[in-house]
C-alpha positions as CSV (number, residue, x, y, z in Angstrom):
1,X,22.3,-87.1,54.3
2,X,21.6,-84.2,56.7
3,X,24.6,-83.8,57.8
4,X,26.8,-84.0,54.5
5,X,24.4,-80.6,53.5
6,X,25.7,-79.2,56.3
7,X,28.6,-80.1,55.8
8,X,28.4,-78.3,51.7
9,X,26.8,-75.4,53.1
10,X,29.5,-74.3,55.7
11,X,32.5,-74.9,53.1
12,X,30.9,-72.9,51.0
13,X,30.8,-70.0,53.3
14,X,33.8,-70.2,54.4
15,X,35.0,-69.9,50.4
16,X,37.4,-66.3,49.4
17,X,35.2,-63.3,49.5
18,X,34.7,-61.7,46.5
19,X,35.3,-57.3,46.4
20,X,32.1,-55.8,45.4
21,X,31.8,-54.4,42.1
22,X,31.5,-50.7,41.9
23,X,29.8,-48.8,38.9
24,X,31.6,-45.6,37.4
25,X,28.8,-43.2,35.8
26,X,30.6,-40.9,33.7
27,X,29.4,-37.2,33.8
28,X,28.4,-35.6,30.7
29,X,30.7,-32.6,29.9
30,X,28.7,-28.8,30.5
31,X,28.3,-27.1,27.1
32,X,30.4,-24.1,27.0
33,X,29.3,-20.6,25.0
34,X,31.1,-17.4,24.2
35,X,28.3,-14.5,24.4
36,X,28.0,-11.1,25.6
37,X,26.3,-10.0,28.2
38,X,24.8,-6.7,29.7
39,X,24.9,-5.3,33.3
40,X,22.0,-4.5,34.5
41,X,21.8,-0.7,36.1
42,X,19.1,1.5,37.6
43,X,17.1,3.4,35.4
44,X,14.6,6.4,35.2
45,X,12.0,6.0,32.8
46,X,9.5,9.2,32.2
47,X,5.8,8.7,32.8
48,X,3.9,9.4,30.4
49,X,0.3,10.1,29.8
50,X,-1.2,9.7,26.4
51,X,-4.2,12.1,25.4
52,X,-6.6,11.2,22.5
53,X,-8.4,13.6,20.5
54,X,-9.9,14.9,17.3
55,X,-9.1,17.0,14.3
56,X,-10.9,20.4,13.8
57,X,-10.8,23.3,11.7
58,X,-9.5,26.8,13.4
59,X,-12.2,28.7,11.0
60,X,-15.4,26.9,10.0
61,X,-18.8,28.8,9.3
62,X,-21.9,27.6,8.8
63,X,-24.0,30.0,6.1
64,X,-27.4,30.9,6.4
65,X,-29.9,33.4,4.7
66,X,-31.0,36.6,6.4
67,X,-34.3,36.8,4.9
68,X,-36.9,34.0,3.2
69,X,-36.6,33.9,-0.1
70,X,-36.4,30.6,-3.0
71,X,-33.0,29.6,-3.8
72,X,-32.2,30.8,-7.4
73,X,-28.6,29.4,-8.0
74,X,-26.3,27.2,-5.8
75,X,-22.7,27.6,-7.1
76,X,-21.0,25.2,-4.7
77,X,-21.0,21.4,-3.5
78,X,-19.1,19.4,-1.2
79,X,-15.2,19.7,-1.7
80,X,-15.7,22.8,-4.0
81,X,-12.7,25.2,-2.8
82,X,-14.2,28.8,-2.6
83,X,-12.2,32.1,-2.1
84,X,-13.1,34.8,0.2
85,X,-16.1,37.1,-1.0
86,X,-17.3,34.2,-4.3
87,X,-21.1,34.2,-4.5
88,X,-22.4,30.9,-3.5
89,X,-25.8,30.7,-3.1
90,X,-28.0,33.6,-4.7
91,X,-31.7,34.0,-3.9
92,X,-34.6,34.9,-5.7
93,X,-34.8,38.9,-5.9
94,X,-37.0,39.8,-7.9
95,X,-39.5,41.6,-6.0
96,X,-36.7,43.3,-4.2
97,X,-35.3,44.7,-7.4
98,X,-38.7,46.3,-7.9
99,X,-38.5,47.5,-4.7
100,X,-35.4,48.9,-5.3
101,X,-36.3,50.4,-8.6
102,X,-39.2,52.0,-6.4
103,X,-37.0,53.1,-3.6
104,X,-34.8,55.1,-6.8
105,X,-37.5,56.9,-8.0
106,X,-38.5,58.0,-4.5
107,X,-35.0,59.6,-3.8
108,X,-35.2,61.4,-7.5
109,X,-38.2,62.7,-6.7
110,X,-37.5,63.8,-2.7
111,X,-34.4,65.2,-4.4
112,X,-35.7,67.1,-7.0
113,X,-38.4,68.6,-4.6
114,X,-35.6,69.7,-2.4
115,X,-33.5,71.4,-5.0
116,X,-37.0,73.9,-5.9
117,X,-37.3,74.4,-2.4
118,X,-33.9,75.3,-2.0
119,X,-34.2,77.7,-4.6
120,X,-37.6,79.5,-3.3
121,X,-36.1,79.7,-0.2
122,X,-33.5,81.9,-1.2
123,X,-35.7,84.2,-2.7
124,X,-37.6,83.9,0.5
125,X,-41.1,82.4,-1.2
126,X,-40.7,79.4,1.5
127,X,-40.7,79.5,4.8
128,X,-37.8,77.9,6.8
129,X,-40.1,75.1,7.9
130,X,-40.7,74.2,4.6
131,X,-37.2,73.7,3.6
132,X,-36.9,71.5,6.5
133,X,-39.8,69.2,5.5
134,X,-38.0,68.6,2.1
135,X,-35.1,68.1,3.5
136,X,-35.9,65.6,6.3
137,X,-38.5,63.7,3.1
138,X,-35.7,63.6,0.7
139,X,-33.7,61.6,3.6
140,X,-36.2,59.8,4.7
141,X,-36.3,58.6,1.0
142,X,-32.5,57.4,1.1
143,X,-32.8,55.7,4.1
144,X,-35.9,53.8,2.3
145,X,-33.2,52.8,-0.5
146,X,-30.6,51.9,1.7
147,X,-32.8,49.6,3.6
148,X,-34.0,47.9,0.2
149,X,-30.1,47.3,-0.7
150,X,-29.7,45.9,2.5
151,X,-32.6,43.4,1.8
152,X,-31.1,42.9,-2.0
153,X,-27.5,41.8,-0.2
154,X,-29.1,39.5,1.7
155,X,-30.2,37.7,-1.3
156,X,-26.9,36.9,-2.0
157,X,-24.8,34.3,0.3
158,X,-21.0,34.8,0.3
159,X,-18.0,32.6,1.2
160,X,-16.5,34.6,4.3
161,X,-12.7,33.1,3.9
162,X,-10.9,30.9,1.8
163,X,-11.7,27.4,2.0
164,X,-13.6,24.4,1.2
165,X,-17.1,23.4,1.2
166,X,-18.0,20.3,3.4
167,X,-21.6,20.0,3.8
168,X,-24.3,21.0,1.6
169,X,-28.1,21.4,3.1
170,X,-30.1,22.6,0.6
171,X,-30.9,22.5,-3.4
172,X,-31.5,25.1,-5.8
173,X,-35.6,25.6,-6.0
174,X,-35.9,24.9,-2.2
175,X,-37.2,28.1,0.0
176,X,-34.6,29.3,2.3
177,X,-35.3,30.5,5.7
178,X,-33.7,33.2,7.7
179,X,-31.3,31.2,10.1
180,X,-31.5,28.1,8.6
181,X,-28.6,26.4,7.9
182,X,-27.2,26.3,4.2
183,X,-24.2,25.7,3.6
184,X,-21.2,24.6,6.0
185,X,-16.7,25.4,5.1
186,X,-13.9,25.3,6.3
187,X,-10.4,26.3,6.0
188,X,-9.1,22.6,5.5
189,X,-4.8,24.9,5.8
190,X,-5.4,25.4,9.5
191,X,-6.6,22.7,11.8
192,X,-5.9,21.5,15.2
193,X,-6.1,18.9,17.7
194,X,-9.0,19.1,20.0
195,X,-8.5,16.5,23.2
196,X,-9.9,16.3,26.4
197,X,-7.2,16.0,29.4
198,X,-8.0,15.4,32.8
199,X,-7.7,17.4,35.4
200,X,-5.2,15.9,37.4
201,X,-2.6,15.8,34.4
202,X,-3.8,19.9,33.2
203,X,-0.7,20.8,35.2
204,X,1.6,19.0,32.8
205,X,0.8,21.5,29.8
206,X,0.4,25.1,29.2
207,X,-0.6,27.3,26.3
208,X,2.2,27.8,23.9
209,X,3.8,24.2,24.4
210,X,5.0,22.2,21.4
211,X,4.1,18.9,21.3
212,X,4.4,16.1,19.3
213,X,0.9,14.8,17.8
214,X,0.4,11.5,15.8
215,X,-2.3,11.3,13.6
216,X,-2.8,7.3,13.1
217,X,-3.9,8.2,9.6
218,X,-0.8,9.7,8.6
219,X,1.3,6.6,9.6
220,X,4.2,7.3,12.5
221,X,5.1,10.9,11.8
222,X,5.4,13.1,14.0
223,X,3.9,16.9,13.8
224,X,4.8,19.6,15.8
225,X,2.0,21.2,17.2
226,X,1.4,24.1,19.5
227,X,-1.5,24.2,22.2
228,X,-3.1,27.4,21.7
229,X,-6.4,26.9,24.2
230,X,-7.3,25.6,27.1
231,X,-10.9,26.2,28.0
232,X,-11.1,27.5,31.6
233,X,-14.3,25.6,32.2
234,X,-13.6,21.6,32.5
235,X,-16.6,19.3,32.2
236,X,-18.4,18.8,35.7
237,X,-19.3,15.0,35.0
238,X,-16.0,13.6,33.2
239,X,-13.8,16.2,35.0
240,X,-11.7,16.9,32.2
241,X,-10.6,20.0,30.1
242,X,-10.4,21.0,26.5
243,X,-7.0,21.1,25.3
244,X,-6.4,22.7,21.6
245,X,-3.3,22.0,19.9
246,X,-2.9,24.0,16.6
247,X,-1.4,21.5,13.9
248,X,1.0,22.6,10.5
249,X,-0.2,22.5,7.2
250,X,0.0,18.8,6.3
251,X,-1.1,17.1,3.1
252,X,-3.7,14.4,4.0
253,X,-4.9,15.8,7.2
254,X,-8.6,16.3,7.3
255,X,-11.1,16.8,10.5
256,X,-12.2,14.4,12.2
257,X,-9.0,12.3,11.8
258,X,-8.1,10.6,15.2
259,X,-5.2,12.0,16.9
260,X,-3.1,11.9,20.0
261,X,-0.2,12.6,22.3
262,X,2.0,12.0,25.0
263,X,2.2,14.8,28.4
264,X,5.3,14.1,30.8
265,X,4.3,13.9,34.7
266,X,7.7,13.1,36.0
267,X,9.8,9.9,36.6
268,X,10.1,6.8,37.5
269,X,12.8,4.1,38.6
270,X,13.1,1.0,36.5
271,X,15.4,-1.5,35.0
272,X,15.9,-2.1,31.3
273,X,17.2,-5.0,29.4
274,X,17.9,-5.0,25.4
275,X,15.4,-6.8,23.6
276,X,17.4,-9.3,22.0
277,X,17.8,-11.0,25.3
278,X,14.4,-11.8,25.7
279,X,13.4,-15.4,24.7
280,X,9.6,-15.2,24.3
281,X,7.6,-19.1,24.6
282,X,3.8,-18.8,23.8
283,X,2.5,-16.6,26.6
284,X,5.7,-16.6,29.3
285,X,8.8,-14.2,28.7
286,X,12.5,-15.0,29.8
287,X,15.9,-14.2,29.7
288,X,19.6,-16.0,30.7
289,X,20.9,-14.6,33.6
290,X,25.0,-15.3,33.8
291,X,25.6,-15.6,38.0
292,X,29.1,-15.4,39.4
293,X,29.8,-18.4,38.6
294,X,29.9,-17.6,35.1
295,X,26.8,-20.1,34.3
296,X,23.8,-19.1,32.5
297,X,20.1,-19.8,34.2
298,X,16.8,-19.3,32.7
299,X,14.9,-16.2,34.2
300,X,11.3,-16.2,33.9
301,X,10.0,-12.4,33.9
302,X,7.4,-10.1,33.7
303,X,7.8,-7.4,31.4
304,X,6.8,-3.9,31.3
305,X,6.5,-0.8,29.0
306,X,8.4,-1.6,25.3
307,X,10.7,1.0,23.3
308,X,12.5,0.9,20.1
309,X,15.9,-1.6,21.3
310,X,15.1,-2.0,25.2
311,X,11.8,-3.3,27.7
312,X,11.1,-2.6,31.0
313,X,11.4,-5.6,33.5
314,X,8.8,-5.4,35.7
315,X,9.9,-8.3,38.1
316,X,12.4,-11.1,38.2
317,X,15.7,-9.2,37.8
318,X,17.6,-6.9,39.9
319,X,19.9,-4.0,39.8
320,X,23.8,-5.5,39.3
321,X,23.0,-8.8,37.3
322,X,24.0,-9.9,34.2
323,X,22.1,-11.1,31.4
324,X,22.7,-12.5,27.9
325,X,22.4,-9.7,25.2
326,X,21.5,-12.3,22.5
327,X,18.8,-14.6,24.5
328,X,18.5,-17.2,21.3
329,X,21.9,-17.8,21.8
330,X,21.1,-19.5,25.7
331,X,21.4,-22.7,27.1
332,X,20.2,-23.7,30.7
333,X,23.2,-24.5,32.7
334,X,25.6,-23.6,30.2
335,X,29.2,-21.7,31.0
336,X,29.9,-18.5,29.4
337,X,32.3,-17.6,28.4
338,X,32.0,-13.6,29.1
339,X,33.2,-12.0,25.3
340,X,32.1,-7.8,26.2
341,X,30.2,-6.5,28.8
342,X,28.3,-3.8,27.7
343,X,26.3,-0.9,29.1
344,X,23.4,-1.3,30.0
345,X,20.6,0.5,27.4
346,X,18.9,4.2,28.0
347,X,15.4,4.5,27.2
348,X,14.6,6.1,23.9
């Protein structure tokens, strides 16, 4: 029984060989796209320091009395406009006008004293001396009155420029004090820009520089102003410096409105890329790079400063590659099929 196994076994060995089957994977065709892309050159971009500040008035004043007295009328409030030499606050005066009335009849009298004197002393019935003593009372007398109209003026509080009232301290009825604060205005026409610039970038501006200002209150535009100050003294502690920048006439401005703007300290090299080719996902940043090889890979890279139509690429791109211009348009792998090359963008 043995043996006739055997015997199977062996004639079935030694049976035709059969040819190994071979398996064909097909492979899957590359997609092919028609794009164009962008060269990427050297750059320069400008560096750029940006300076915050706030808005002042050129002319402000804060009005006070001379002398004590009880506030008798208060013709102004906040946001009243006031024109140069209006009466806004008068005081009470009436013991003044007495005095004054007093001071009057003094001079008539000194006056009238003089003018007999005068007249003796030309028929020589006074002596020389005398008509000196008239003479130096009946001044004496004037200077009395002018000192009481001095007094009287004081009384009355006057706007010292066109302008605007912004604060308001007292009430009518309350008792002035000389010095103490009254009123406060402003000219609201001419206002300016009053930033603090260190002192490592003071060297990038001087007085009578136009610069461009943007008051985030006023939207994006742009006003021309002029940098009329610098203080001379910087702050010890901060180390910085007061820069003023006068600002145009502009409807809506109003101090204390934040401001700021840009100074230039040179240059720098850099490479920019439109921003169409970036492809943004969540947190990462990429782009389709387009070899020699005319195939399109996906670039992860690290982005820099942003303008209107171009970014900076901080890293994962170098000078002399081609990009995609229109990044949505990419596919890993894919061919390209190369429709314009064009320049690469300037920074604006």
């Amino acid at each position: 029984m043995k043996r006739m196994l055997i015997a199977a076994l062996l004639l079935a060995g030694c049976g035709s060989k059969e040819e190994p089957t071979t398996t064909i994977v097909s492979a899957a065709p590359q997609k092919t796209i028609q794009a164009s892309v962008v060269e990427v050159q050297p750059s320069t971009l400008p560096i750029r320091v940006e300076v915050t500040g706030q808005v002042a008035p050129i002319f402000q004043a804060t009005l006070s009395s001379r002398i004590q007295g009880t506030i008798d009328k208060l013709m102004a409030r906040e946001g009243t406009k006031v024109s140069k030499g209006q009466l806004l606050i008068q005081l009470d005066n009436r013991d003044l006008q007495a005095d004054l009335a007093r001071a009057n009849a003094e001079v008539e009298n000194a006056k009238a004293h003089l003018d007999r004197v005068k007249q003796l002393y030309e028929t020589d019935a006074v002596s020389k001396q005398e008509l000196e003593n008239a003479t130096r009372a009946y001044r004496v007398a004037e200077a009395n009155r002018k000192a009481v109209e001095a007094q009287l003026s004081y009384t009355l509080v006057r706007a010292p420029f066109d302008g605007v009232i912004t604060e308001k301290k007292v009430e009518a009825g309350e008792l002035a004090s000389p010095g103490q604060p009254l009123l406060k205005m402003e000219d609201p026409r001419r206002l300016r820009l009053e930033a603090t610039v260190a002192e490592g970038d003071l060297k990038s501006v001087s007085n009578g520089d136009t610069i461009s200002v943007v008051i985030d209150a006023l939207g994006l535009d742009i006003l021309i102003g002029r940098v009329s100050q610098i203080l001379p003294a910087g702050d010890p502690q901060t180390h910085t410096f007061m820069v003023k920048v006068d600002l145009p006439d502009t409807p809506g401005l109003k101090t204390g409105m934040f401001g700021r703007f840009q100074l230039e300290k040179g240059a720098t090299p850099t490479i920019l890329v439109p921003l169409t080719a970036i492809v943004e996902r969540g947190e990462l940043t990429s782009l389709y790079a387009v070899g020699a090889d005319h195939v399109a890979r996906l670039r992860w890279v690290k982005l820099g400063r942003r303008f209107e139509q171009q970014v900076e690429i901080l890293s994962g791109l170098n000078e002399g590659e081609r990009v995609l211009t229109d990044g949505s348009r990419g596919v890993d792998g894919a061919t390209v099929q190369i429709a314009e090359t064009v320049a690469a963008p300037t920074p604006k």
